[in-house]
N, C-alpha and C positions, 0 to 999 in steps of 0.2 A: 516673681516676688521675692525679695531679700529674707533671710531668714530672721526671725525673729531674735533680739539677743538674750542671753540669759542669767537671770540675777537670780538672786536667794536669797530669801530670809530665815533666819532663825532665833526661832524664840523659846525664852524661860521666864520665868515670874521669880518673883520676890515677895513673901507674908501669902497669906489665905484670901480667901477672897469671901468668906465668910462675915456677916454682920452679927454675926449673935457672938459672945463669948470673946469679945474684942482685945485682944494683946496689949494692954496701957504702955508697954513700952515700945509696941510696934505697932500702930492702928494704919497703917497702909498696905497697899495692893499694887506691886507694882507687874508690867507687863514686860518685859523688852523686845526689843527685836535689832539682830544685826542684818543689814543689808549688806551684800557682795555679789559682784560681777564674779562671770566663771576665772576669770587670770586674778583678780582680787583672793576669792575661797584656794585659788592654789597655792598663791604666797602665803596666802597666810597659816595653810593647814604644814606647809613647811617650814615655817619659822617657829611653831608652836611645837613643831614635833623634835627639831633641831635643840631647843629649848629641854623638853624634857630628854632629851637623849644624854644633853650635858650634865643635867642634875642628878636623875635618875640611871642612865643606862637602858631608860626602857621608856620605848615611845607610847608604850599602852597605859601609862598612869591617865587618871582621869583631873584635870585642874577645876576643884568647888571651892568655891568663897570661903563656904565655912572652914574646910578642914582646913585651909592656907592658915586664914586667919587664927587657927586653933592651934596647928601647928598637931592636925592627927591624921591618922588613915595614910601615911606614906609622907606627910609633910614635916615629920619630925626634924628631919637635917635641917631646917628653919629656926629649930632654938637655936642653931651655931650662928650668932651676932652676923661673922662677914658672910657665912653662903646665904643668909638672909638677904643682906645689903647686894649680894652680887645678882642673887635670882629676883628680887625687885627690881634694878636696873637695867634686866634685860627683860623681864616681861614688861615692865612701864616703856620702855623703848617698841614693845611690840604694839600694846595697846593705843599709847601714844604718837603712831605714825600717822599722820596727818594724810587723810584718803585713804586709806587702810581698809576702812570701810564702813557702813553709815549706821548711827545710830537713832531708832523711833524706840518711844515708848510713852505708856499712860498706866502712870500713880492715881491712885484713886484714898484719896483721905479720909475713912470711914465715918469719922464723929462729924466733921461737916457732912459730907454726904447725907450721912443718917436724916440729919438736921434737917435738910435741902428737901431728899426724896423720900428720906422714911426707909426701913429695912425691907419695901419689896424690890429694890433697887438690884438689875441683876448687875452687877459688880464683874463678873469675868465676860461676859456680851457686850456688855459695854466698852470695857477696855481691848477686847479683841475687833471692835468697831475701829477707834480710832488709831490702833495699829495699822489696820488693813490699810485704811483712809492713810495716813502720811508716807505709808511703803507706796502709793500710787504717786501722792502727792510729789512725792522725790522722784521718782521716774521720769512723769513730765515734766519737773525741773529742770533735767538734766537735758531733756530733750529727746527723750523715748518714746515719746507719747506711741502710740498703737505699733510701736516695732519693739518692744520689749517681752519676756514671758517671763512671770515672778513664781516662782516656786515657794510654797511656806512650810518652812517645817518647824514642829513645835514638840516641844519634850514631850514625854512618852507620860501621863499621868495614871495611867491605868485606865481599863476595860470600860466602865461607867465613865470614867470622865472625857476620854479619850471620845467617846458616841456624843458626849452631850461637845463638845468642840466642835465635832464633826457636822452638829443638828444646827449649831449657830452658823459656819460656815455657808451651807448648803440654804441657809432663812440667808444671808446678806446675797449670794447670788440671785437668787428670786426676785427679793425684793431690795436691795440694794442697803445702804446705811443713810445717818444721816448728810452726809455731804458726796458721798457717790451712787451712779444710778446701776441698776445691776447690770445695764450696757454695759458701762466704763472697767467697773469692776470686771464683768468675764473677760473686758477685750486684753485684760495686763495676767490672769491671772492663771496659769495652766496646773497647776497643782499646789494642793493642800495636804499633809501628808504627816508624818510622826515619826523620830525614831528617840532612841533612849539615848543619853547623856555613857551608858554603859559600856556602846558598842564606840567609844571615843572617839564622836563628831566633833568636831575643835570648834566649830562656830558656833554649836551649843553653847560648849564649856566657854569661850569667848564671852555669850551673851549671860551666862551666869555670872562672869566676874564681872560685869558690867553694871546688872539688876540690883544688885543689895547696893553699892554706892548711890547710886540713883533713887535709890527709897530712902539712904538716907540725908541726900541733900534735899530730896522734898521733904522729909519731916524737921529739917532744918536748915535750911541754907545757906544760914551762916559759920555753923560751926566745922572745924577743920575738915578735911574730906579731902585727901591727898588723892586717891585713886578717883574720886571725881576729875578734880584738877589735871589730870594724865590726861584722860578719855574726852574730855567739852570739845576738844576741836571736832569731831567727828559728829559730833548731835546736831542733828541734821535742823538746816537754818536755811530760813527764806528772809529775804530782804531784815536782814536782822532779828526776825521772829524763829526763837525756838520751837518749829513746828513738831521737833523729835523730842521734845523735853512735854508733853500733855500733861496737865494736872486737874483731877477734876476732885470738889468742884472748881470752876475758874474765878478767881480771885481772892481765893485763901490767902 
């Protein structure tokens, strides 16, 4: 029997996932998840490391949304206008490589929500549902079906949160989700697993600068969203349906 091949996902969120004490200028919950083949995760943890080596000198910086965007925590050489312009242009060139590697995720818009199911609505179950769901989805697209093994790794949130991850994961194998049965699920799925954004996993941090764009073209679609525009080739599409772009509820 051929060996199975091996992919990986890795995931961060974006905003809380909390319905009480709702953020009015952020009331979304996003999930992400990056997929990559094993020769995919090694280009890419090399062009990312190459990357900081130019800017930095040091491959061990950590790349977060916010501090980029803040311009703190080591991203300071970013108020200089051109190494601004030059270190955009070659991380948009990374993010923006077309097959580079595959983008699922599921926003979850709190005040419909609310609206829809009410605040016993579990909000991080739910979106780590139809993660699971389009990480398989995409597999058998591709044509992996039961020769593939997907590895999930998901940021480190701490001790409590980290068990209650692990209690949802272990309830979708049992009894499966909605659109997969727990056959299908165990036969793609060989490990479930966690490390921190600290110990500088690049497909983390990958799928961090990923997540906040993505929460904020779902709380807006229209408005400008350059690092969206980078990244869309890669969200993962079935017969023209963004099956990697979830918005629940659906038709907000």
């Amino acid at each position: 029997m051929a060996e199975k091949e091996k992919y990986y996902m890795f995931v961060d969120e974006c905003g809380d996932s909390f319905l009480d004490n709702i953020d009015e200028d952020f009331p979304v919950f996003t999930l992400c998840g990056i997929i990559v083949s094993k020769p995919q995760l090694k280009a890419l943890e090399k062009k990312v490391a190459e990357l900081k080596a130019l800017f930095w000198g040091d491959r061990n910086i950590i790349l977060h949304s916010r501090d980029i965007r803040k311009h703190q925590h080591g991203f300071e050489i970013l108020l200089n206008p051109e190494v601004k312009r030059d270190f955009y242009e070659r991380i948009n060139a990374i993010m923006g490589e077309e097959g580079a590697f595959t983008i699922v995720s599921c926003s979850i818009l709190k005040w419909p929500f609310i609206e829809r199911y009410g605040k016993d609505g579990d909000v991080y179950g739910l979106a780590l549902s139809r993660l699971i769901e389009r990480s398989i989805f995409y597999l058998d697209e591709i044509g992996n079906e039961d020769r593939s093994d997907l590895t999930v790794i998901m940021e480190m949130r701490g001790k409590k949160e980290d068990k209650e991850l692990t209690r949802y994961y272990e309830t979708f194998k049992t009894k499966g989700t909605k659109w997969l049965t727990p056959e299908r699920l165990n036969s793609h799925i060989a490990k479930f697993s966690f490390l921190s954004k600290k110990q500088n996993v690049t497909c983390l941090q990958v799928a961090d600068l990923i997540a906040y764009p993505i929460a904020r073209y779902v709380l807006n679609p229209k408005a400008v969203n350059l690092a969206y525009d980078v990244f869309q080739c890669n969200i993962f599409t079935d017969k023209d349906s963004l099956l990697g772009l979830k918005i629940i509820p659906k038709g907000v």
